[in-house]
Structure formats: C-alpha cells, structure tokens
C-alpha positions, 0 to 999 in steps of 0.5 A, a space after each residue: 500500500 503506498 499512500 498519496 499526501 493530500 494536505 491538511 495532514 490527510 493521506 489517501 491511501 493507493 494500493 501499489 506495489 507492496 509498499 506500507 505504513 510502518 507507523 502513521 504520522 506521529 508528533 514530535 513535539 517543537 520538532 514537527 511530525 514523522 511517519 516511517 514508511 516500509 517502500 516495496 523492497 523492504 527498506 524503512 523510510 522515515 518522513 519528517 514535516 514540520 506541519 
C-alpha cells in the first residue's frame, strides 16, 4: 500500500506495489511530525514535516 499526501495532514491511501505504513504520522513535539514508511523492497523510510 503506498499512500498519496493530500494536505491538511490527510493521506489517501493507493494500493501499489507492496509498499506500507510502518507507523502513521506521529508528533514530535517543537520538532514537527514523522511517519516511517516500509517502500516495496523492504527498506524503512522515515518522513519528517514540520506541519
């Protein structure tokens, strides 16, 4: 499952190649937000934004 950013800290969700969501945005107090992801070939990714 890949997920595709929509702003407004929503994600519509995309079924791809096998990609998924490790864990789902989270906060990290003054610092902002991250989610890691796992991408199709089993590598763990993390997304950081400050919004």
């Amino acid at each position: 499952m890949c997920r595709i950013w929509r702003g407004r800290g929503r994600f519509t969700n995309r079924y791809s190649s096998g990609g998924r969501i490790h864990r789902p945005k989270m906060s990290i107090g003054q610092y902002g937000f991250i989610s890691l992801v796992v991408d199709t070939e089993g590598n763990l990714i993390g997304l950081h934004s400050l919004k």
